[in-house]
C-alpha positions in Angstrom: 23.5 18.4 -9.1 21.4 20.3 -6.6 21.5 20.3 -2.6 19.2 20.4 -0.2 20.4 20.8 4.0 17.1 20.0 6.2 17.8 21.8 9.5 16.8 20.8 13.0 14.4 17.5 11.7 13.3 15.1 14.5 14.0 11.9 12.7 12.2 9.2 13.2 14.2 5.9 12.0 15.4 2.3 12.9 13.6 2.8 16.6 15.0 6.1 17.2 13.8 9.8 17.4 16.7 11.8 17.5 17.2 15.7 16.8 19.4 15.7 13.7 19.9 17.7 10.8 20.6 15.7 6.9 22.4 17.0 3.8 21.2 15.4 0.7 23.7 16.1 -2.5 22.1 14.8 -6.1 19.6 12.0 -5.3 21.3 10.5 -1.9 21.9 11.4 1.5 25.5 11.8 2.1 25.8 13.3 5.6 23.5 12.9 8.7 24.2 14.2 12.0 23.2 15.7 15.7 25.6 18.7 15.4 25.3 21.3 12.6 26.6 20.2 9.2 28.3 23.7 7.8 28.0 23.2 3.9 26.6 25.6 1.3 23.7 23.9 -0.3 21.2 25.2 -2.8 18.5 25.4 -0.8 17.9 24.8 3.4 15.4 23.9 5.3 14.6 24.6 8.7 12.9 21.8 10.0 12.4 22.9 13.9 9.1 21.2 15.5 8.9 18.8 12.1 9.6 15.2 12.0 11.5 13.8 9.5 10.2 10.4 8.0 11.1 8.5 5.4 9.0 8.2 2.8 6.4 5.8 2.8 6.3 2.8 1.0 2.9 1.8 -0.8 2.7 -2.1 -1.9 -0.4 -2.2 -3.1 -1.9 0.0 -5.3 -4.7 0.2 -8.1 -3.9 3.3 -10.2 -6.5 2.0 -13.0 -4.0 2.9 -16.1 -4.5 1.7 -18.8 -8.3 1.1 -19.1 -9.9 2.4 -16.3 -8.6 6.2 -16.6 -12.1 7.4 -16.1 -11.8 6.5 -12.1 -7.7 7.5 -11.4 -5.0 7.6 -14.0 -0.8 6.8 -12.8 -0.1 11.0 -13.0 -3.2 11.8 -10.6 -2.9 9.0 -8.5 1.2 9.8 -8.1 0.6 13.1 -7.1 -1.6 11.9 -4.5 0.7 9.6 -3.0 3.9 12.1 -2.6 1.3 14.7 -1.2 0.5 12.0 1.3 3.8 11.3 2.0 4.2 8.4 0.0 7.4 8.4 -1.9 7.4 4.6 -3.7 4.2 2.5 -4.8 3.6 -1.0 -5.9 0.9 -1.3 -8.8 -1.3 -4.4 -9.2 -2.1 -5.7 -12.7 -6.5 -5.9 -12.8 -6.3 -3.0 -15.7 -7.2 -3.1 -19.0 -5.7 -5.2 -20.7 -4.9 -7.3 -17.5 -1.0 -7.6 -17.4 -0.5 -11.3 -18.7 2.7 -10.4 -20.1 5.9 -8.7 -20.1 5.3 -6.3 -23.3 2.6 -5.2 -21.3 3.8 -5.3 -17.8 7.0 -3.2 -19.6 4.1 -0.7 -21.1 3.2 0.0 -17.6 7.1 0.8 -16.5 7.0 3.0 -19.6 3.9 5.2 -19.1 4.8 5.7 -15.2 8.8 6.9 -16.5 6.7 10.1 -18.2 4.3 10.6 -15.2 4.8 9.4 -11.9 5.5 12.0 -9.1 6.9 8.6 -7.0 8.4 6.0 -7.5 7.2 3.2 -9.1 7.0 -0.8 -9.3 4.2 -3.1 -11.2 3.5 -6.9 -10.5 3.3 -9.0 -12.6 -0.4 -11.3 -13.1 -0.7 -14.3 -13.2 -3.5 -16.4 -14.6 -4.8 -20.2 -15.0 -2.7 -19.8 -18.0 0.2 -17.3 -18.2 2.7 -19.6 -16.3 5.5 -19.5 -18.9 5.1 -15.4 -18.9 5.3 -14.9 -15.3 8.6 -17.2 -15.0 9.8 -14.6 -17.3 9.7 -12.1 -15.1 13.0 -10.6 -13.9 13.5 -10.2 -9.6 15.6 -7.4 -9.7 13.4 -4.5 -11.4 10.0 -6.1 -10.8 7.9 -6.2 -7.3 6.4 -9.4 -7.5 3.9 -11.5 -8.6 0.4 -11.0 -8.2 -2.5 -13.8 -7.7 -5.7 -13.5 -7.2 -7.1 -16.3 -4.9 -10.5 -14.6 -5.4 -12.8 -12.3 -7.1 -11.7 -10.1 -9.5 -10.9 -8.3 -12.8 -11.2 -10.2 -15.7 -9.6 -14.0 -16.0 -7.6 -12.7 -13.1 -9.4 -15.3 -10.4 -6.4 -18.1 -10.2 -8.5 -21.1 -8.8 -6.9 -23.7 -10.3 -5.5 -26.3 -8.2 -3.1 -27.9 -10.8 -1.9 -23.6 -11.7 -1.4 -22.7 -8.1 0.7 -25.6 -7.4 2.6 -24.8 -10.8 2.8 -20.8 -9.5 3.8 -21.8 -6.0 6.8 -24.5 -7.1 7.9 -22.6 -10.1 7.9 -18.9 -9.0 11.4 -17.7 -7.2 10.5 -14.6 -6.4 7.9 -13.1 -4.2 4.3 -14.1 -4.9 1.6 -11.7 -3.6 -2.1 -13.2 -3.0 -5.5 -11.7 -2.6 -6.9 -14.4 -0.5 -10.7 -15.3 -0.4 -12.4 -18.5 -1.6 -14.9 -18.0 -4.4 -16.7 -21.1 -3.9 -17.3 -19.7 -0.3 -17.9 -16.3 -1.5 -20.6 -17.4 -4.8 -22.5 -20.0 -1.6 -23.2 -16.5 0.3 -24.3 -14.5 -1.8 -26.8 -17.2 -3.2 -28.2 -17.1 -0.1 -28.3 -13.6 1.1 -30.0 -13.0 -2.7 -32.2 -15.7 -2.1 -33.2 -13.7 1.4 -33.3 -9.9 0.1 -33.3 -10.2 -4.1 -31.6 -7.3 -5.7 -31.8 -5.4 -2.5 -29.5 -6.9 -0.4 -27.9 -4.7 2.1 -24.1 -3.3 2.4 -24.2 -4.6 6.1 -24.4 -8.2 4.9 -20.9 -7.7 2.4 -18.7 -9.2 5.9 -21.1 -12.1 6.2 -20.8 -12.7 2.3 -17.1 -12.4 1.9 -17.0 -13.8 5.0 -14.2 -14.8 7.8 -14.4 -18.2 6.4 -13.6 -17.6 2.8 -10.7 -15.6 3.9 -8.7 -18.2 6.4 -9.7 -20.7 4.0 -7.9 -19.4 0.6 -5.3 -17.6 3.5 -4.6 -21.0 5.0 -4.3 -22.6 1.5 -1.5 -20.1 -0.1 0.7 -20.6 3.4 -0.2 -24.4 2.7 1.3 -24.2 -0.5 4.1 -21.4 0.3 5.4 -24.1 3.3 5.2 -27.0 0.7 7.3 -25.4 -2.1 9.2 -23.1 0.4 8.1 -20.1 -2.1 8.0 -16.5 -0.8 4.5 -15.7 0.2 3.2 -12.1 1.2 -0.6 -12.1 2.0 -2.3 -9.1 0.7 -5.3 -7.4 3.4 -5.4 -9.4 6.0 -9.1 -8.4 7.5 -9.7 -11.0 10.0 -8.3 -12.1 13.2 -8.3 -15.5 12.8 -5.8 -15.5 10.0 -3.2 -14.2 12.7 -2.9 -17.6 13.4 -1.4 -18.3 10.6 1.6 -16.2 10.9 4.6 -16.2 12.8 6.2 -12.9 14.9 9.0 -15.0 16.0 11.5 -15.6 13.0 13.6 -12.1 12.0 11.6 -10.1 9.0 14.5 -10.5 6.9 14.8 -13.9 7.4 10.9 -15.2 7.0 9.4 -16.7 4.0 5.4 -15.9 4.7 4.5 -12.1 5.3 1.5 -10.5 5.6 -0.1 -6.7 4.9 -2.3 -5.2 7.2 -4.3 -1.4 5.1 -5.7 1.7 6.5 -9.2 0.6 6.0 -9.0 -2.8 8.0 -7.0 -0.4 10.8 -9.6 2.5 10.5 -13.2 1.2 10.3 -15.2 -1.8 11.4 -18.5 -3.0 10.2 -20.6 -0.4 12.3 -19.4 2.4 9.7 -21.6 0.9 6.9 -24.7 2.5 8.3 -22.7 5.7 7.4 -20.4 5.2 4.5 -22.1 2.6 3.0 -20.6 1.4 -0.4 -18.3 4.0 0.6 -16.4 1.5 2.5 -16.8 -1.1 0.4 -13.9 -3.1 -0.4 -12.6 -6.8 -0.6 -11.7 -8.3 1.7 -14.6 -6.6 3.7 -14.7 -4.4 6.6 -15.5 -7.1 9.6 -16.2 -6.7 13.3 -14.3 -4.1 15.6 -12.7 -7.2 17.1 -11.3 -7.9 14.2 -10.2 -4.5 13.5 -8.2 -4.7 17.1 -6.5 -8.0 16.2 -4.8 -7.0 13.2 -3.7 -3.4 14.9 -2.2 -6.4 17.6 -1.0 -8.0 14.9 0.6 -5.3 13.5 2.4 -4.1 16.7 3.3 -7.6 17.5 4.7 -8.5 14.3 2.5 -11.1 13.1 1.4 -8.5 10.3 5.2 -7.4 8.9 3.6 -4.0 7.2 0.8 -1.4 6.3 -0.4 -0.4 3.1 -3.4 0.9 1.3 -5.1 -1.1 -1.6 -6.2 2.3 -2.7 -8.2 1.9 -5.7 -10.3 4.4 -6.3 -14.6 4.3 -8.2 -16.3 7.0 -9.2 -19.1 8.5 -7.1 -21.7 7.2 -9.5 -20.2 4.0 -9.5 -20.4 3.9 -5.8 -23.9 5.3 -5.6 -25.1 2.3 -7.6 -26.8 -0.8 -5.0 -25.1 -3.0 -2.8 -24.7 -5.6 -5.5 -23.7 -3.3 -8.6 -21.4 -1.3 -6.9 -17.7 -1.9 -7.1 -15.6 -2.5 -4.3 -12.1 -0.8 -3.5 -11.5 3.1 -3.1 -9.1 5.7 -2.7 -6.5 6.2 0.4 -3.1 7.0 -0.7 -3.7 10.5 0.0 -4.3 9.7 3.8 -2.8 6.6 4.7 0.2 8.2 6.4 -1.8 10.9 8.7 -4.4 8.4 9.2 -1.9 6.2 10.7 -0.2 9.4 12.8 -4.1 9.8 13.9 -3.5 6.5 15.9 -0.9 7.9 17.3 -2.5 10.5 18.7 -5.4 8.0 19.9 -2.2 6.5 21.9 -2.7 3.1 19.8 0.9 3.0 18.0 4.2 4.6 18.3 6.0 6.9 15.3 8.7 4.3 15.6 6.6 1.8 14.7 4.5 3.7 12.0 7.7 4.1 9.9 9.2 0.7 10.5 5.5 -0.7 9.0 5.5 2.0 6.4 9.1 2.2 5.2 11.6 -0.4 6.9 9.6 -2.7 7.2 8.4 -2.7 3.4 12.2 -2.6 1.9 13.1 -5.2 3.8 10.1 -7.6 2.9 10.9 -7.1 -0.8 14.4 -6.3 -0.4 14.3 -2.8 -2.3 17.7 -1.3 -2.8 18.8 1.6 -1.1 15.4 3.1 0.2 13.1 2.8 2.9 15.7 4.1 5.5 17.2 7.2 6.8 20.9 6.6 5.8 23.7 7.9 4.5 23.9 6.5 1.1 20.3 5.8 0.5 18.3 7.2 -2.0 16.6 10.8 -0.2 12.8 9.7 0.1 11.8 11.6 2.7 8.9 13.1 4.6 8.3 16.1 6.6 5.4 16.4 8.9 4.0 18.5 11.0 2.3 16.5 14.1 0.0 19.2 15.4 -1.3 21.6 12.0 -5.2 19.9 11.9 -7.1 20.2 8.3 -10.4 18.6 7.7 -10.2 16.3 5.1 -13.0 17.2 1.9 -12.9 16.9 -1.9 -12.1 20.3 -2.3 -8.5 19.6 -1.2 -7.9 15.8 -1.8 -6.0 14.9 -5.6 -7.8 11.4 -6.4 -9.2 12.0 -9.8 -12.4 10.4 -8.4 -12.9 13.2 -6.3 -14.0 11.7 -3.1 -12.2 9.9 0.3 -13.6 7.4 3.0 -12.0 10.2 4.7 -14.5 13.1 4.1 -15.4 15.4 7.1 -13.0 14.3 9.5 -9.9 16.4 10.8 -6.7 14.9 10.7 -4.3 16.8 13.4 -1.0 16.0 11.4 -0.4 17.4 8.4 2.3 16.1 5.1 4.6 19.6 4.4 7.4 18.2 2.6 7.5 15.3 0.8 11.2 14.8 -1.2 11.7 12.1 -3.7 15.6 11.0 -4.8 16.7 13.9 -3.4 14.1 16.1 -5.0 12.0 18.2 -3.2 8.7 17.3 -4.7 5.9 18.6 -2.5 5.9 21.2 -0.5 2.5 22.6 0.9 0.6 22.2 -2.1 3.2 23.0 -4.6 4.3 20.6 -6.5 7.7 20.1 -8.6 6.3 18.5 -12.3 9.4 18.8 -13.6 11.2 15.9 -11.8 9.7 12.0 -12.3 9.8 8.9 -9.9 12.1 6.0 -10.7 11.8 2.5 -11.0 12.3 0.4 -8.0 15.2 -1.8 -8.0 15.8 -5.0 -5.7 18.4 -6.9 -4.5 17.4 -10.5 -4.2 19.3 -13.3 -3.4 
């Protein structure tokens, strides 16, 4: 058993900042309080001038292992996270071999037990043809289920009518979608390659994957979701007219349709192609600044229920390659959290509701047991930052095995110090504890 008493923390939790101190005995906070807890404890921590989070909650992830270990493997990618203040993740299922079925979904679970800095969960896939393996699949120690309602990976692209209908009626537990119509999407780029060739340029990606093809497959999954009453969370939300589709008046823990809001869609808006290029490059695309304003209005009014990265990381080279060959996605679980802190210093969201998007918010959508919160009893995921330490962000000090961020050249002024994981302190200024593994999520699911 070891014992760690954090000093003089301003926590930030459950719309509060309060000057408290914490004791956390084994893997769980046990004691919490505004007056001085007087306890020997293996090591202390003097928190004064540091906030206290808890740790961040990633739902969707691309870590790339197996297959794809050339752009980010689970141990590199991990390590990232918890030096970014992200304690837990959720990993999607485009690797290679795409996760069809519950051997290989159970793989996964294994390789990240050896590995994993955080904690870990992995969706399930689902397919035109995988139905009777994804009913396997067991609420209470798996995420979700993932489609794909759009370009991707593989035979990952579920645009079966007859199958979604199946997936949506069938499925009792949470269903996550990437929503954008291909039909939509394949009529665009016809006809922006009709116009440029081979050469067509990054700025036209927002026009190609366009507003249209995302309400359309966005309205069609809450069609669907409302028809079968299934548990719906919409992945990336990148445009404001899919706001309309969601509602800020029913109680989080009590609505059926969620939606995710990521750093990108928060950060930059379509002017930043002319200097990141395919360095910004994801799907859904980067849209118009008005856009970008809606969904941080979305988020703050609860339309959006939570904030996340879709950090999935490309090689340089891969990235370097022309508008059409290059792939989309990249790396951000390194900087989500200060990046979000960064718009609190811009005056644009409160800590209180950085950590409800980030943590609360993210239990209570999937219903994880005993984490996201600052309570006594919980499981001790916890962050410590330091709002005013600035550090320029550069490859030299980022951990993505691809080497590179979106983020590149621009100084953050708050800065990840501690970062504890059950109970475990895991990072602390650029050390890191290999000793200790993440643990798999658990959920409590009615």
């Amino acid at each position: 058993m070891t014992t760690i008493l954090i000093k003089n923390a301003t926590l930030v939790n459950e719309g509060k900042i309060v000057k408290a101190n914490v004791f956390i005995e084994n893997e769980l906070i046990t004691k919490i309080s505004e007056k001085e807890i007087i306890v020997k404890a293996d090591t202390v921590i003097d928190a004064t001038g540091k906030y206290l989070l808890p740790g961040c909650i990633d739902d969707q992830v691309h870590f790339r292992e197996p297959g794809l270990t050339h752009k980010a493997e689970i141990y590199t990618e991990s390590k990232a996270a918890v030096a970014g203040g992200v304690t837990s993740y959720m990993e999607m299922p485009n690797t290679i071999p795409n996760v069809f079925t519950q051997q290989l979904l159970e793989d996964k679970y294994k390789r990240a037990s050896e590995v994993s800095f955080a904690n870990y969960s992995f969706y399930m896939g689902a397919s035109n043809d995988n139905i009777e393996e994804v009913l396997k699949t067991d609420p209470e120690n798996v995420c979700g289920i993932k489609v794909f309602m759009g370009s991707s990976t593989g035979n990952m692209l579920v645009d079966n009518r007859q199958t979604l209908e199946a997936i949506f009626s069938k499925c009792k537990m949470l269903i996550a979608t990437h929503c954008e119509d291909e039909e939509t999407i394949r009529n665009n780029s016809a006809l922006y390659k009709e116009k440029y060739g081979e050469g067509v340029p990054i700025e036209c990606h927002p026009l190609i994957r366009s507003e249209e093809a995302c309400y359309k497959s966005s309205s069609l999954a809450v069609e669907l979701a409302k028809k079968y009453n299934t548990r719906l969370h919409i992945l990336h939300i990148s445009t404001a007219k899919e706001l309309e589709l969601f509602d800020n008046k029913t109680p989080l823990k009590e609505k059926r349709i969620t939606a995710e809001a990521c750093i990108h869609h928060l950060w930059f808006s379509d002017e930043d192609y002319k200097t990141k290029g395919n360095f910004i490059k994801w799907n859904p695309a980067i849209k118009k600044a008005s856009d970008r304003a809606a969904i941080l209005k979305g988020v703050l009014e609860n339309k959006i229920d939570v904030i996340a990265t879709d950090h999935a990381p490309h090689t340089v080279e891969e990235k370097e390659q022309s508008y059409l060959k290059a792939p989309s996605g990249g790396p951000l679980i390194q900087h989500s959290l200060v990046a979000m802190l960064e718009l609190h210093h811009q005056g644009k969201i409160t800590l209180e509701k950085i950590v409800e998007k980030m943590a609360h918010a993210v239990a209570d959508c999937f219903q994880i047991k005993k984490r996201g919160y600052i309570r006594e009893g919980y499981f001790a995921d916890l962050v410590l930052v330091d709002l005013n330490s600035p550090w320029m962000a550069d490859p030299v000090n980022n951990l993505y095995k691809c080497g590179w961020s979106p983020f590149d050249g621009f100084t953050f002024h708050s800065k990840v110090t501690h970062t504890f994981v059950n109970g475990n302190l895991i990072y602390h200024n650029g050390i890191f504890n290999e000793t200790i593994k993440g643990e798999r999520l658990l959920f409590e699911r009615n």
